[in-house]
N, C-alpha and C positions, 0 to 999 in steps of 0.2 A: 455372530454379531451380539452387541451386550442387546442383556431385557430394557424393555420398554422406556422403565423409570431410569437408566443411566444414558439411553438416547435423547431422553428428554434434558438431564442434565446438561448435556454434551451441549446439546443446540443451546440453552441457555447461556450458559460459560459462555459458549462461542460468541453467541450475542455482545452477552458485556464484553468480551473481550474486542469485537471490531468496530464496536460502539469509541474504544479508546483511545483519542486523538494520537496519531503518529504522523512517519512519511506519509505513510499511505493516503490520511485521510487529508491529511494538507493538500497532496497531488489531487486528490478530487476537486477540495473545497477550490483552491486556487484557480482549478481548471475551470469548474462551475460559473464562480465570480465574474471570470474573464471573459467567457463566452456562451455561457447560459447553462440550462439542463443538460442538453443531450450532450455535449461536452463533457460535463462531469460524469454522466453515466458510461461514455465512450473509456475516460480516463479509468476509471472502477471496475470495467470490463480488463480493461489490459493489465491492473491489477492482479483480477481474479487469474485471468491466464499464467500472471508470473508465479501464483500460488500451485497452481498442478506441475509448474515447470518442480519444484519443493518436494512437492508428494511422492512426485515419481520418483525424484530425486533421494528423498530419505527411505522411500519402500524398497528401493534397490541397496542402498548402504551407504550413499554420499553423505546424508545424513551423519551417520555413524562416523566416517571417516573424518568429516569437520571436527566433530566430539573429539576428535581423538590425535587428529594431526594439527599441530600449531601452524606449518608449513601454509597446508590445505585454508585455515580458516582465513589465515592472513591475506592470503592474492584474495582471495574474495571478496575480505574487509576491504583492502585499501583501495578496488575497483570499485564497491559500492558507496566507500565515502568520498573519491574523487566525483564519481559522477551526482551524488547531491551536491558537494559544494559546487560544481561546475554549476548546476540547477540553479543553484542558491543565487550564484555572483551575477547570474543572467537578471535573474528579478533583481537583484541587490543595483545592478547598473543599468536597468532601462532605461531608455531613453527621459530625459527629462524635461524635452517638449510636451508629452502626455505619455501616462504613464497605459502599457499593454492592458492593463485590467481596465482601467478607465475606456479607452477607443474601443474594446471587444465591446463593452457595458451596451455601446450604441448599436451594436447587430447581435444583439440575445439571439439566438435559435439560427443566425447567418454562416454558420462554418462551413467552409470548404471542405470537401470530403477529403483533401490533402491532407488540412489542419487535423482535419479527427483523427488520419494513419497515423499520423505524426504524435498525436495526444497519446493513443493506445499502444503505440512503441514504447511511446514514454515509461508510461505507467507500467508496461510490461518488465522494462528494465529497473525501474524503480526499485521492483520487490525482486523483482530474479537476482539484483547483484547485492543484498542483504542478507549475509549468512546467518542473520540471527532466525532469520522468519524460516527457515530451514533446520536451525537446531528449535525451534519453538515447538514444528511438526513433531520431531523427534521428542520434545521432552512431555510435548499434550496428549497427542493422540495415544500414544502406548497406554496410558492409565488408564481407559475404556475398553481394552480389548481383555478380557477375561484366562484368569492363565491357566493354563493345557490348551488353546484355542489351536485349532488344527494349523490351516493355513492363513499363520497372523499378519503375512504381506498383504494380503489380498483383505481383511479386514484390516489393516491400516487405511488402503489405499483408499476404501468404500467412507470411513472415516472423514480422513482427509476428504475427500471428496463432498462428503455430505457438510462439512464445515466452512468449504471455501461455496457452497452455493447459498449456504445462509448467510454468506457474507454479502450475496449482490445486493439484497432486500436494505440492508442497513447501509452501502457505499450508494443505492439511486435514492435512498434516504438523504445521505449527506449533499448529494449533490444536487436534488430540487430546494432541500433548506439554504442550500449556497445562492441558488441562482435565484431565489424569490428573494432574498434579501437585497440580491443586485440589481435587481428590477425597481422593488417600492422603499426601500430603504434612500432616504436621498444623502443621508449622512455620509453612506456607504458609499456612494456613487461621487460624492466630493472627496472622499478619504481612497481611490482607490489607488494613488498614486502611492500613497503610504501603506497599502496593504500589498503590492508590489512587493516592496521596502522589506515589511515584516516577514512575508511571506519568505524574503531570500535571506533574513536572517536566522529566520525558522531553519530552511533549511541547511545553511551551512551549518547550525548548531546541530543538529544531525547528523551532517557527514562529518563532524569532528568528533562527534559523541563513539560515532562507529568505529572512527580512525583511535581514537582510546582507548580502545576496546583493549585489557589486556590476555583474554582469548576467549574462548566457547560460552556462552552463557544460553541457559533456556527461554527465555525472555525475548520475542522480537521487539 
């Protein structure tokens, strides 16, 4: 394992780094908005799941293999940018009777344990079918593991590992600052039909961004 002072680094980086608004945090905040806290932290959990689904993934060499086959990077891209824009066009066309963020707004903390499986599938799949968050592993964690290190899969994996659980503290971050804005915020609670809206152009800018992609990059 690295000394002290580059574990410490590690956790910081990690920090800013999930601190960085993306898909990920959009699927919290969105979720949050819509249906309160525990929602959002439900969404942040399924998340973090699609994140070990990565680890495991690049500690074995799938990682490697993305890096290296256009083929490989491709089916992954255009599965993870159909299912954002798919994501997207749903917010982009709710209903315009009342808008989904708006009706959850009225039962904060009321989800069905249905809705939650449903949320943290979500989320699960959000990050699972992004191959960048996969070459990210690959291009992050290596630089912390000290070179001659005996068995370097197994510190990657501890790595990895220690990065996606500093990540929960900063996604039930995101998702009580979501859901306390949708409570006392009254602005927000008149706009949510438009945060719908935003929400699903966010995200099909997204799955366009990813559908772009012209191959491998380090960067989720």
């Amino acid at each position: 394992m690295p000394e002290l002072h580059q574990l410490l680094l590690f956790i910081a980086v990690g920090w800013l780094l999930n601190l960085t608004p993306g898909p990920d945090v959009l699927y919290i905040v969105s979720h949050a908005l819509r249906s309160g806290g525990r929602a959002g932290i439900v969404a942040g959990l399924g998340i973090t799941a699609g994140c070990f689904v990565h680890i495991a993934a690049a500690a074995i060499g799938v990682g490697a293999l993305l890096a290296a086959s256009a083929a490989a990077f491709n089916v992954l891209k255009w599965l993870g940018a159909a299912y954002l824009l798919y994501t997207g066009l749903r917010l982009l066309f709710a209903r315009l009777g009342g808008s989904r963020l708006a009706q959850a707004a009225e039962r904060v903390g009321n989800e069905e344990s249905g809705d939650l499986r449903r949320v943290f599938v979500g989320g699960f799949w959000t990050n699972v079918l992004n191959p960048k968050v996969a070459l990210f592993f690959l291009a992050f964690v290596p630089q912390f593991i000290a070179p001659g290190t005996g068995d370097t899969a197994l510190v990657f994996v501890l790595l990895g590992v220690l990065f996606n659980l500093n990540a929960i503290p900063v996604n039930i971050g995101w998702a009580l600052a979501a859901a306390w804005m949708a409570r006392r915020v009254g602005a927000v609670q008149r706009g949510m039909q438009g945060l719908d809206r935003a929400a699903g152009v966010l995200f099909i800018g997204f799955g366009l961004r990813l559908a772009l992609t012209d191959g491998p990059t380090a960067r989720p």
